[in-house]
C-alpha positions as CSV (number, residue, x, y, z in Angstrom):
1,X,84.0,94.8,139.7
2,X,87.8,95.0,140.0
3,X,90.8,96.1,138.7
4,X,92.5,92.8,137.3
5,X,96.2,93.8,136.9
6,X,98.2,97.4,137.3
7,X,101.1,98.4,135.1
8,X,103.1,101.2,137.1
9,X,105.9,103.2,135.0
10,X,109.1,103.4,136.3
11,X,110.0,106.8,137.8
12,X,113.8,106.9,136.9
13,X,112.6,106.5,133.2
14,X,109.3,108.8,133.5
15,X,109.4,112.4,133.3
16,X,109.8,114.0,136.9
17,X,106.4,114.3,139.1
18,X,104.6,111.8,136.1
19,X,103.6,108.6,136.5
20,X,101.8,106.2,133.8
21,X,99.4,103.3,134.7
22,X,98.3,100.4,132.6
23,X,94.7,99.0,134.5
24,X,93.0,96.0,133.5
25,X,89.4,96.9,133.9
26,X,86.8,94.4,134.9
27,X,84.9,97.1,133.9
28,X,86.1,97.1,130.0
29,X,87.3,94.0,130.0
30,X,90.5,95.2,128.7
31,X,93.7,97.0,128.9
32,X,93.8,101.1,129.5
33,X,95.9,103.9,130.5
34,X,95.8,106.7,132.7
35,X,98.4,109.7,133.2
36,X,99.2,111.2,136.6
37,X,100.8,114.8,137.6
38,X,102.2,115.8,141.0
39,X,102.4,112.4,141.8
40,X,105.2,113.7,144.2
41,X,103.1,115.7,146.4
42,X,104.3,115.7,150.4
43,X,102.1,114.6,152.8
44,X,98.7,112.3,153.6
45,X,95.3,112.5,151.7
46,X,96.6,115.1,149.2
47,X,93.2,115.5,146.9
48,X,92.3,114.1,144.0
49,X,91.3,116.5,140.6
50,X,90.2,113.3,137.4
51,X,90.6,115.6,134.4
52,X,88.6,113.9,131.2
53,X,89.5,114.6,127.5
54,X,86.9,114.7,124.9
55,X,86.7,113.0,121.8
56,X,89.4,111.9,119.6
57,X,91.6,112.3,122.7
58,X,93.5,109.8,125.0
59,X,95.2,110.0,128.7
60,X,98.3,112.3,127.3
61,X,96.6,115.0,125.8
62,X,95.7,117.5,128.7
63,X,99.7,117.7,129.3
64,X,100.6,116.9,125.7
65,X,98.3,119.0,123.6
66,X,97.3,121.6,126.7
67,X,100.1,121.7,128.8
68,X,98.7,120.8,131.6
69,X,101.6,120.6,134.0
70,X,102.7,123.7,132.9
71,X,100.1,125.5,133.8
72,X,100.4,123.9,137.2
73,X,103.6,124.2,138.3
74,X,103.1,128.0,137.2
75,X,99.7,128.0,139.6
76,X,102.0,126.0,142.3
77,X,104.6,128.7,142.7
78,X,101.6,131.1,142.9
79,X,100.7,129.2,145.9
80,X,98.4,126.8,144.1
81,X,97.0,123.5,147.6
82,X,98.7,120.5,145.7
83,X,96.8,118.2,143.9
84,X,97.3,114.9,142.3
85,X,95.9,115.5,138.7
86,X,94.9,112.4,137.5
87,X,93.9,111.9,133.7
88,X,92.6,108.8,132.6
89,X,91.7,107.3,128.7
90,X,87.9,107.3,128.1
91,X,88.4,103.7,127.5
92,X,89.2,103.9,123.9
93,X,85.7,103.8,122.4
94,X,84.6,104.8,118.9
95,X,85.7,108.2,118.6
96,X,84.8,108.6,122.9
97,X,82.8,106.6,125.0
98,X,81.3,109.6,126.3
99,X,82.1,107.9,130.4
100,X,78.6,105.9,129.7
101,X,77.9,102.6,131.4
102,X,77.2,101.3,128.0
103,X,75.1,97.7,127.5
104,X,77.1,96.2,124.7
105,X,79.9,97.7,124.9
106,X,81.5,97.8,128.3
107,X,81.0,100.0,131.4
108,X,82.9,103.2,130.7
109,X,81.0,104.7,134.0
110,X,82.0,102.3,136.5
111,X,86.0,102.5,134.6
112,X,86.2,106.1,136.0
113,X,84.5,105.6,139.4
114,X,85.6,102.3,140.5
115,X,89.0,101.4,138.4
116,X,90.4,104.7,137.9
117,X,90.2,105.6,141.6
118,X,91.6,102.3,143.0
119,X,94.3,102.5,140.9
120,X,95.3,105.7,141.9
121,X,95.1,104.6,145.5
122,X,96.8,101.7,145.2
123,X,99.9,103.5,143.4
124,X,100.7,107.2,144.7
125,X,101.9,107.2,147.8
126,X,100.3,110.4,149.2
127,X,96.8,109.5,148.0
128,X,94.6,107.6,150.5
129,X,90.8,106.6,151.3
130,X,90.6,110.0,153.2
131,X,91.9,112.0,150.3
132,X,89.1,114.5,148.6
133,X,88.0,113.8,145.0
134,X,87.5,116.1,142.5
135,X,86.1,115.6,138.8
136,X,86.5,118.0,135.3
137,X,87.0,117.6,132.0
138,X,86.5,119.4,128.6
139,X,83.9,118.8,125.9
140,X,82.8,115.2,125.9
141,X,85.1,115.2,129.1
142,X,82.8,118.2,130.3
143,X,79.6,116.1,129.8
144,X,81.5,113.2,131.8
145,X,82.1,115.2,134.8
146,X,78.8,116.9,134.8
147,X,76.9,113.4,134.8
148,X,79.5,111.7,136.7
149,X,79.7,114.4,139.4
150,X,75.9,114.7,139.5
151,X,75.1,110.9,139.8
152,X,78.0,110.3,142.2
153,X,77.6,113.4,144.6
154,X,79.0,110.5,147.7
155,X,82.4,110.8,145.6
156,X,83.1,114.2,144.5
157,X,83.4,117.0,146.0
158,X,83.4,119.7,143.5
159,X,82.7,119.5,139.6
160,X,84.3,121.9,136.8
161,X,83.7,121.4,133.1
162,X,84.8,123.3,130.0
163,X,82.9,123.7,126.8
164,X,80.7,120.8,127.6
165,X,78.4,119.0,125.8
166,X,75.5,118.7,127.6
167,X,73.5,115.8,125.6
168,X,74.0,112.8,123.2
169,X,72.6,115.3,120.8
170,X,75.4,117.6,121.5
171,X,77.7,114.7,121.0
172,X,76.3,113.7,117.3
173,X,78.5,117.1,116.1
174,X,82.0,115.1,116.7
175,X,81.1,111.6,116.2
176,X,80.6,109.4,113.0
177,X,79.0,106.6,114.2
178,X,75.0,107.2,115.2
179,X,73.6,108.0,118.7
180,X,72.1,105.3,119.1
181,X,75.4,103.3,119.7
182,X,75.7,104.2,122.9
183,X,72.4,102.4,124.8
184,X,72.5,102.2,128.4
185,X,69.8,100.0,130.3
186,X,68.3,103.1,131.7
187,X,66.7,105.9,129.8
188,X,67.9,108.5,132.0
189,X,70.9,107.0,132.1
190,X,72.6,109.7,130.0
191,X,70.7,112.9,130.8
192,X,72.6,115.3,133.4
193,X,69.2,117.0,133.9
194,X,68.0,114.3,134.9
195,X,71.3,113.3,137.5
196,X,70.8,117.2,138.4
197,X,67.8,117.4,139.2
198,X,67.7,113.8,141.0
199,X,70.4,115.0,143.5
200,X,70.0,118.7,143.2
201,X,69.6,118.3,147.2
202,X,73.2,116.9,147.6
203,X,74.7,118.3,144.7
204,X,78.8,119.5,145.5
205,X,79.6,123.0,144.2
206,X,79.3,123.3,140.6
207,X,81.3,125.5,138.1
208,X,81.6,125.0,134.5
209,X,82.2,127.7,131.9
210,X,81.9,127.4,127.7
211,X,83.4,130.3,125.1
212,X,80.7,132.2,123.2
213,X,82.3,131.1,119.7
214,X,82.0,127.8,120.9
215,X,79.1,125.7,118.9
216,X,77.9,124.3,122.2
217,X,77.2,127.8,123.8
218,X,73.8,127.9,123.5
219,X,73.4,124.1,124.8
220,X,75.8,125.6,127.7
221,X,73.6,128.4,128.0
222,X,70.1,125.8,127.8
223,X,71.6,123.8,130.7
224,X,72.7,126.9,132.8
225,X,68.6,128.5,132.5
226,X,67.7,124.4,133.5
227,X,69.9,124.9,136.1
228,X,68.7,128.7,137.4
229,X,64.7,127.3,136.9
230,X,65.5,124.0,139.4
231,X,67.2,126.1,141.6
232,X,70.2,124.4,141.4
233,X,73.5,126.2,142.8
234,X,76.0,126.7,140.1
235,X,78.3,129.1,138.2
236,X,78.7,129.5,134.6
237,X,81.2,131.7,133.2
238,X,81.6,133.0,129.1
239,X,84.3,133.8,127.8
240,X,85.9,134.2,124.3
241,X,87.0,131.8,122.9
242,X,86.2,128.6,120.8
243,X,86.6,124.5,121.1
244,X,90.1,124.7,120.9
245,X,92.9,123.8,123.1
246,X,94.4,127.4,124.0
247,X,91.0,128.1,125.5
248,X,91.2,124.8,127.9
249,X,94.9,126.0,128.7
250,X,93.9,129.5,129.7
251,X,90.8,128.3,131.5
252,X,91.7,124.4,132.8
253,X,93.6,127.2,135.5
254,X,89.7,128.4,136.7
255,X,89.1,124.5,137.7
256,X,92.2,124.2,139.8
257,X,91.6,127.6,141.4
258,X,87.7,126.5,142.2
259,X,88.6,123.2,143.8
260,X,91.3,125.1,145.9
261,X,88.8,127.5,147.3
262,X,86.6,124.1,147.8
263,X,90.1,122.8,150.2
264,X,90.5,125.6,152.1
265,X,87.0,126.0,153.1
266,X,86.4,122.3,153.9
């Protein structure tokens, strides 16, 4: 697979440090966006963080409903490593795609870790093959990251998530079309246990955190005790809070701070 085309914004028309690409996924078969932040960075091999929305969402909505660069240029003059935040469209499915190699419907899996990640080497400047990876998200953005990060330890090194949802089941709360939609040509396919457990040798460091108002706490808290029982090295963190986007402003500011401890101890 390949990226067919690239659409680059024009950075005397864009807002400063932003950058907006247009890919034309092999993957999808179509047209999608992705938004970029600190795309300005000085230097060589300046890291990677993919931040995922969840459903109903799009690429603008973790600057443009959470304020997103806000909260980072506050974290920057606090001393924050740089990163190039990098927040891509789920592809545009349904009401979300739910980043799931889907049979019928396209590849929503390989869009993230193939397309999404050329394209942001091929267009920012500071961003190279050598440059670390890091993966997050919120709700069905949370799931994303999980799976993703625990299928494709190689890529990432360090996975956050916020209020996830942690199964398909979990996923049948915010979506109107059935389940069984999204069929992928393995069973396993969309089970993080199962990605967890699989890799739980190679794993990066996990962090992911839920708000105990939330209605996925107790699937947060289920995958955390699966988590303890296989051993697997992880923090969770609850806080109050519920799905709702001042708690993923306040708390998008624990991912960045994670995956700088991750740079400064690699």
């Amino acid at each position: 697979m390949a990226i067919n085309r690239l659409e680059i914004s024009n950075p005397e028309y864009t807002p400063d440090n932003t950058q907006v690409v247009t890919i034309h996924s092999s993957n999808l078969n179509r047209r999608h966006d992705i938004s970029l932040y600190n795309v300005n960075a000085p230097g060589q091999d300046v890291p990677v963080v993919i931040l995922m929305h969840g459903v109903y969402g799009n690429h603008w909505v973790w600057m443009h409903l959470g304020g997103l660069h806000k909260v980072y240029d506050d974290m920057q003059q606090q001393g924050l490593t740089d990163f190039v935040v990098v927040m891509p469209s789920d592809g545009g499915l349904m009401d979300g795609s739910g980043y799931l190699p889907l049979i019928e419907q396209g590849n929503y899996d390989g869009w993230i870790v193939e397309d999404v990640l050329a394209a942001v080497k091929q267009t920012v400047d500071c961003v190279t093959e050598n440059s670390n990876v890091y993966i997050s998200g919120l709700s069905m953005g949370g799931y994303g990251a999980l799976r993703l990060g625990a299928k494709y330890p190689e890529i990432f090194k360090g996975i956050s998530a916020h209020s996830s949802v942690t199964s398909l089941d979990d996923l049948q709360q915010f979506i109107d079309n059935p389940i069984s939609d999204y069929q992928c040509q393995s069973s396993n396919e969309a089970n993080i246990r199962y990605w967890l457990e699989k890799h739980k040798a190679i794993l990066p460091p996990i962090r992911f955190d839920c708000g105990k108002d939330d209605s996925l706490f107790e699937s947060n808290l289920s995958l955390e005790k699966f988590m303890l029982e296989q051993g697997i090295e992880h923090s969770f963190e609850a806080f109050s809070g519920g799905h709702e986007w001042p708690y993923w402003n306040e708390h998008v500011r624990k991912t960045l701070t994670f995956f700088a401890q991750i740079e400064k101890s690699s």
